[in-house]
C-alpha positions as CSV (number, residue, x, y, z in Angstrom):
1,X,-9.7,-4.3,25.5
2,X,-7.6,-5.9,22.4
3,X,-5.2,-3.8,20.7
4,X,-6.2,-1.9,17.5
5,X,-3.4,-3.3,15.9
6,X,-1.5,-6.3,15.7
7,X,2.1,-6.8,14.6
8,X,3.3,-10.4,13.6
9,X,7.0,-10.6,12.4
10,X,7.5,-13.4,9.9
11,X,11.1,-13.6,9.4
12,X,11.5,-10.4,7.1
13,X,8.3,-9.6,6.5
14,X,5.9,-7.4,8.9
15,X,2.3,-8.0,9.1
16,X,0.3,-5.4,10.7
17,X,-3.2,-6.6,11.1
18,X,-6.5,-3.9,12.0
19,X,-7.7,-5.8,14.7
20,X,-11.2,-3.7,15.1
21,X,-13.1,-6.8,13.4
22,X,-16.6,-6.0,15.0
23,X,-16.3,-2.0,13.9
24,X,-14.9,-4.1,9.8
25,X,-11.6,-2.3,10.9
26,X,-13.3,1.0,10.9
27,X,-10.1,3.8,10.8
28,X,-10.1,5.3,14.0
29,X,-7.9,8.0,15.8
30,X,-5.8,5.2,17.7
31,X,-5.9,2.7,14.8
32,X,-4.2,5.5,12.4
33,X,-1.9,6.1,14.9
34,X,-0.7,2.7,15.6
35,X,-0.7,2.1,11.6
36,X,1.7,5.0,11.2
37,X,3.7,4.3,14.0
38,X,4.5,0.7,13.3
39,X,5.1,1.2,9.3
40,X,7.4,4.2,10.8
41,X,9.3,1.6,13.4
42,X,9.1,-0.9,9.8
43,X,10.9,0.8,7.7
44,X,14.0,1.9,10.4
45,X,14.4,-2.0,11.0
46,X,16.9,-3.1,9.0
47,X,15.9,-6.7,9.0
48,X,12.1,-6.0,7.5
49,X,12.2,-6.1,3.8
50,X,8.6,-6.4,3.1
51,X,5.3,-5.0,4.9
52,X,2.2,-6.3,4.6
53,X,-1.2,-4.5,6.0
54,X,-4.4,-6.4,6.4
55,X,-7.6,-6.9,8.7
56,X,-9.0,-9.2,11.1
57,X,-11.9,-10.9,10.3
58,X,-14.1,-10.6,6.9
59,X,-13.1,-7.3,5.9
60,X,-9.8,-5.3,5.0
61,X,-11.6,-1.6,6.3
62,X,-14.3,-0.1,5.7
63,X,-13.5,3.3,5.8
64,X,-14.0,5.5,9.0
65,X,-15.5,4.9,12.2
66,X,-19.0,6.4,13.1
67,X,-17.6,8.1,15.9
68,X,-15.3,9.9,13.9
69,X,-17.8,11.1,11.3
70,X,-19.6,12.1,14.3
71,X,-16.8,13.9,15.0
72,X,-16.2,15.8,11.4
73,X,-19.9,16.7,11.8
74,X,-19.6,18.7,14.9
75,X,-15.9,20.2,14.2
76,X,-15.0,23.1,13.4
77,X,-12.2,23.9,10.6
78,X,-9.5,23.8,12.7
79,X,-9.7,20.5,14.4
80,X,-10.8,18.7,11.3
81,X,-7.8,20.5,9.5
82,X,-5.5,18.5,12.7
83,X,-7.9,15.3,11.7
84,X,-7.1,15.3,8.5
85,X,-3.6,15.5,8.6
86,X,-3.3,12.8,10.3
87,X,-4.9,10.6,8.0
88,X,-3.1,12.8,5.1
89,X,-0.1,11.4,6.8
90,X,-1.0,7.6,7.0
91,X,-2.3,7.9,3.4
92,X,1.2,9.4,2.1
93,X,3.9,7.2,4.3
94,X,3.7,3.9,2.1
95,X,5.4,5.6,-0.5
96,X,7.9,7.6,1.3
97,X,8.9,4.6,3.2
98,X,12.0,2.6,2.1
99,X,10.3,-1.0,2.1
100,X,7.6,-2.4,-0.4
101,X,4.2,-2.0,1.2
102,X,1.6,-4.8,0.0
103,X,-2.5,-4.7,0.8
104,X,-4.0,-8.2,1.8
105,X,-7.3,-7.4,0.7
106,X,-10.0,-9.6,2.0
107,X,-14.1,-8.5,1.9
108,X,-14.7,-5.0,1.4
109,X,-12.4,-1.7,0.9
110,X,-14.0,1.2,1.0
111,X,-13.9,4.8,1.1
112,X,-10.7,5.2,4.1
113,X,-10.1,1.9,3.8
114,X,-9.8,1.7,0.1
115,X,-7.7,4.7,0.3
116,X,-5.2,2.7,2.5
117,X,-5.1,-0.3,0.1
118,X,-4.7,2.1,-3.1
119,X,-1.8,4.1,-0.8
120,X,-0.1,0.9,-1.1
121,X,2.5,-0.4,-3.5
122,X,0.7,-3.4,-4.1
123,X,-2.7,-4.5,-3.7
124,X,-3.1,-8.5,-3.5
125,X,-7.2,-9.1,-3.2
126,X,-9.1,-12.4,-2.7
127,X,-11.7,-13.0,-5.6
128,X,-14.4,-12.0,-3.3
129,X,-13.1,-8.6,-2.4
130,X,-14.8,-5.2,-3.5
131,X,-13.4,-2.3,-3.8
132,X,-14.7,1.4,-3.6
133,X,-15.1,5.1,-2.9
134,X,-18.7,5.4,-1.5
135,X,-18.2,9.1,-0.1
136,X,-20.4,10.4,-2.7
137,X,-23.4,8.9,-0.9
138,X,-23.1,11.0,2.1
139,X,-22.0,14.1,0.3
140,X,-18.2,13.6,1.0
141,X,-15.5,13.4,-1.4
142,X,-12.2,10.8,-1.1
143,X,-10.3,14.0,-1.8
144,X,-6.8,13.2,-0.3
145,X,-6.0,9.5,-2.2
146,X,-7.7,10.9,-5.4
147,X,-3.7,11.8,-6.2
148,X,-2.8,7.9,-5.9
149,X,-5.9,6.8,-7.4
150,X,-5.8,9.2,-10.9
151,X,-1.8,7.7,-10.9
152,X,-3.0,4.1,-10.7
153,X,-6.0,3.7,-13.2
154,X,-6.5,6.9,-15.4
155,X,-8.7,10.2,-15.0
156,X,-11.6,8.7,-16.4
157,X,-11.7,5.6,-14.5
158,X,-10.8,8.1,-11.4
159,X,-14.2,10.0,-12.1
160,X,-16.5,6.9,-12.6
161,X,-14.9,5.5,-8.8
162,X,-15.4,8.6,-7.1
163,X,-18.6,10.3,-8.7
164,X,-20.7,7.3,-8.9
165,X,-19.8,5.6,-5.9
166,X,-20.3,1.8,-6.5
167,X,-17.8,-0.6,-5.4
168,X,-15.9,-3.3,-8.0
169,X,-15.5,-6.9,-7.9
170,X,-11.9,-7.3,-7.6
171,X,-11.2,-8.8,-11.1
172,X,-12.9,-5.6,-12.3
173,X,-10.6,-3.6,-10.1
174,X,-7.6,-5.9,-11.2
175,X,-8.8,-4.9,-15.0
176,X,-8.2,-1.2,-14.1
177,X,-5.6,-1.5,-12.5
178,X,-6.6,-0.8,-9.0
179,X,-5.3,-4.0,-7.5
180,X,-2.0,-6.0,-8.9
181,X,-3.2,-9.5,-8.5
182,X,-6.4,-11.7,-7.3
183,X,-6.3,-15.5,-6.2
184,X,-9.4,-17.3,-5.4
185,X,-10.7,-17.1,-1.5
186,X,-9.4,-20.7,-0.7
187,X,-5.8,-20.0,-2.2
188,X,-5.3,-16.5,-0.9
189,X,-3.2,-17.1,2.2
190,X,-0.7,-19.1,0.2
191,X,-0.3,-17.3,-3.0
192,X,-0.2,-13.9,-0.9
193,X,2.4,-15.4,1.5
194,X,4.2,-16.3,-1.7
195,X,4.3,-12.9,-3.5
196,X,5.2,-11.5,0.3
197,X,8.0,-14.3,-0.1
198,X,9.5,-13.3,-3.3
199,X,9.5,-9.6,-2.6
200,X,11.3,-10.2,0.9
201,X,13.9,-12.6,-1.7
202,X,15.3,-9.4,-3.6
203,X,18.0,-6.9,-2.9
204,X,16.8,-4.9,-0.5
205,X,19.1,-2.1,-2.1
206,X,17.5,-2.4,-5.3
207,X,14.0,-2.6,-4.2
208,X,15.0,0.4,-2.3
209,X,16.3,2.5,-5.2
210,X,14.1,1.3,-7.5
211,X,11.2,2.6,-5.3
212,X,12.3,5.8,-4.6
213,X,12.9,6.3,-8.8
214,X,9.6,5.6,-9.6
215,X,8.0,7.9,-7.3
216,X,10.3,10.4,-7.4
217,X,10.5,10.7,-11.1
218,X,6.5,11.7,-10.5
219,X,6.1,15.0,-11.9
220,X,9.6,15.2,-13.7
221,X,10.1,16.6,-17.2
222,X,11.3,13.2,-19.7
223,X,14.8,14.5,-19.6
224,X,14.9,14.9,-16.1
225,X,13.5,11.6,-15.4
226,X,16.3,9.9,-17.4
227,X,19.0,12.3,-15.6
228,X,17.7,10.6,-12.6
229,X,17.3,7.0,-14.2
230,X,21.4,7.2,-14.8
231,X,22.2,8.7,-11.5
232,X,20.6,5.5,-9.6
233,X,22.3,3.7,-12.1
234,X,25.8,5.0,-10.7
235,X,24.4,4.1,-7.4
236,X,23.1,0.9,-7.9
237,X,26.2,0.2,-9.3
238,X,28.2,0.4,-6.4
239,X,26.1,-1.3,-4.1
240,X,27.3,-4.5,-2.4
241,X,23.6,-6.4,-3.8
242,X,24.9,-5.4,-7.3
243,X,28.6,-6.5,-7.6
244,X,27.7,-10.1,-5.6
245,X,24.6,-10.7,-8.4
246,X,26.9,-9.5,-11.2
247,X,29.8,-12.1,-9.8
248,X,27.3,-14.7,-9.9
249,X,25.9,-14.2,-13.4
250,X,29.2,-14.2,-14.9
251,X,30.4,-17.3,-12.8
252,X,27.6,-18.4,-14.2
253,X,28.4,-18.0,-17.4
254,X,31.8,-18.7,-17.2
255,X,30.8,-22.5,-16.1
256,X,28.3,-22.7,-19.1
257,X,30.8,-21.6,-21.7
258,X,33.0,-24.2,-20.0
């Protein structure tokens, strides 16, 4: 039986690949598991600087598995309130962790599986890729990313996805603001590898802080959000990443004034 997930280390950069390709990476209890376990084992490794999550095969994910809406259908509160969590848990770790995490959207994302990509930092999709929250259809609701998703394209664009139901092409979902950046089917390998590239190429401290600003700084009052703004100044400051860039620029500097 192959592994749910697959873990390919390209210098400093982790690729964790949904290898469920027959099921379109279908989210599973064992696939979420191994997701969260391997972005957990990521983000301790000092020597990752970028992750990268994507699927085997023609799709990204399509959202859960039969067997576990199966499952939901025949639970009672309490073990679909231990199911959820779980998923609650996958769906909030990109942001918490330390590293930039980047989709590799290729085929279809939807419902779970479009929650994953949107849970993201990034979202890099091939031209061919759609995007969207189906639930609607069976009488279910994307309730848990619907927190990410109002953050990254607006209420009202929010509402149409998840009350309607119909997937977007991805340069409609680039337009809204749902994925970063789309490259045409043939290219996507290489300009993906490149943005993974140039993302592993900065300081890790400030990609770090700068992360943790931005999503922190959620929810904040103005004045607060610049109180913290000018204490990760004072950090940033002080890191080692900081005073080796600023001794560059201004050697730099010195040799064009020269």
């Amino acid at each position: 039986m192959s592994e749910p997930l697959l873990i390919r280390r390209e210098g400093a950069i982790v690729r964790l690949v949904m290898n469920r390709p027959d099921k379109r990476n279908a989210l599973n209890a064992e696939l979420i598991g191994c997701l969260k376990s391997a972005l957990r084992d990521a983000d301790r490794d000092p020597g990752v600087r970028v992750v990268a999550i994507e699927g085997a095969g023609k799709d990204f994910c399509s959202g859960a598995d039969l067997s576990a809406l199966r499952k939901i259908a025949g639970a009672g509160a309490m073990e679909n309130l231990e199911d959820v969590d779980e998923l609650a848990e996958l769906f909030a770790f990109p942001r918490r962790m330390r590293k930039p995490v980047v989709a590799l959207v290729r085929g279809r994302a939807l419902a779970g599986g479009c929650g994953l990509a949107t849970a993201c930092d990034m979202v890099l999709a091939t031209a061919s890729a759609q995007l969207g929250y189906p639930e609607v259809r069976i009488g279910f609701v994307p309730a848990m990313v619907m927190a990410i998703l109002r953050r990254n394209v607006g209420e009202k664009r929010a509402f149409e996805l998840i009350v309607r139901g119909h997937p977007v092409a991805a340069a409609e979902a680039e337009r809204i603001g749902l994925v970063n950046h789309v490259f045409g089917d043939d290219q996507f390998d290489t300009e993906a590898a490149a943005v993974l590239d140039d993302l592993a190429g900065r300081s890790a401290s400030a990609v770090e802080l700068s992360k943790r600003l931005l999503y922190n700084s959620d929810g904040m009052s103005f004045d607060a959000a610049i109180r913290a703004g000018a204490d990760v100044n004072v950090v940033a400051r002080m890191t080692d990443d900081m005073q080796a860039g600023v001794a560059r620029f201004l050697e730099r500097d010195a040799g064009a004034k020269g």
